[in-house]
N, C-alpha and C positions, 0 to 999 in steps of 0.2 A: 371568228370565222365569218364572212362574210358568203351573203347569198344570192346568185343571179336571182335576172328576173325569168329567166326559162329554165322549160324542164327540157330535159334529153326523153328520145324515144323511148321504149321499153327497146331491149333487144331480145325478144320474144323468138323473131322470127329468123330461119338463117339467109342470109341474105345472095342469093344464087347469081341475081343478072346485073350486067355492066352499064356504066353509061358513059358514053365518055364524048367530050367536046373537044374544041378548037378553041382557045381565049387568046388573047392579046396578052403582053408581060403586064401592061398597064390593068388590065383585067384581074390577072392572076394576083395581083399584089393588092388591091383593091381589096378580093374575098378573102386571103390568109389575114389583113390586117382586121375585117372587120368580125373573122371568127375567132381571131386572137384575143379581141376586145372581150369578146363572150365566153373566150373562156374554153370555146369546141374547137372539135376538129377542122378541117378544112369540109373533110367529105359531112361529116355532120350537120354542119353549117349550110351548105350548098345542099341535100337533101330537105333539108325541113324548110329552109326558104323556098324550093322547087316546090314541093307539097302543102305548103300553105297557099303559094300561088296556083295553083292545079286547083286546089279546092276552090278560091276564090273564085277564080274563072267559071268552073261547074256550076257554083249557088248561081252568081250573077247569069249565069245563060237559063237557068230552069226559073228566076225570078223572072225573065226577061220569057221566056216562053209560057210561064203561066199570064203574066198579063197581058199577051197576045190572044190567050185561048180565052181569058173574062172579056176582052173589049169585043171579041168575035161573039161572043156568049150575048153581053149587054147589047149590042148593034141588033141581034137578032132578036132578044127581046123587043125592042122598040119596034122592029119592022114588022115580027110577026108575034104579035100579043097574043098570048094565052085568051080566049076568052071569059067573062067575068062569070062566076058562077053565084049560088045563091047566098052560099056562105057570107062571100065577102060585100055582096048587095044586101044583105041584110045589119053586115058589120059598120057599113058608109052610113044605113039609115039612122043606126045605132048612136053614132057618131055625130050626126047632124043634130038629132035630138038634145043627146047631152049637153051639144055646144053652142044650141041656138039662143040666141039674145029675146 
């Protein structure tokens, strides 16, 4: 018995709403061949590639919007510095000590 390398969904859930496109024949023959290879359905196939891509797209936009929100973060730091307090003016002298020649 041999074993793909995917798993199938749970089918946990009932599945209520439709989706339905326009493809080209060259289209159509393209995903039956390549969910054939795998072993799935057609609609199986075309869902889980649809929802892998969905995901992908979501990470890469909330990756791409949190390092918008650090560079506006960082930019801000530089332009408007915290002022030094005594903590850390005590922690430099600390430091120069230890590391002077």
């Amino acid at each position: 018995m041999t074993m793909t390398a995917h798993t199938h969904p749970p089918r946990s859930r009932a599945r209520g709403e439709r989706l339905e496109a326009r493809i080209t024949t060259d289209q159509k023959s393209l995903i039956e061949h390549a969910a054939a290879l795998q072993g799935r359905t057609v609609t199986d196939f075309v869902l889980t590639c649809v929802q892998e891509a969905a995901r992908r797209t979501i990470e890469e936009h909330q990756r791409l919007d949190l390092s918008v929100r650090d560079s506006r973060a960082f930019v801000d730091a530089l332009i408007n510095p915290k002022p030094v307090n005594d903590r850390l003016r005590d922690t430099v002298r600390r430091y120069r000590q230890a590391t002077a020649t």
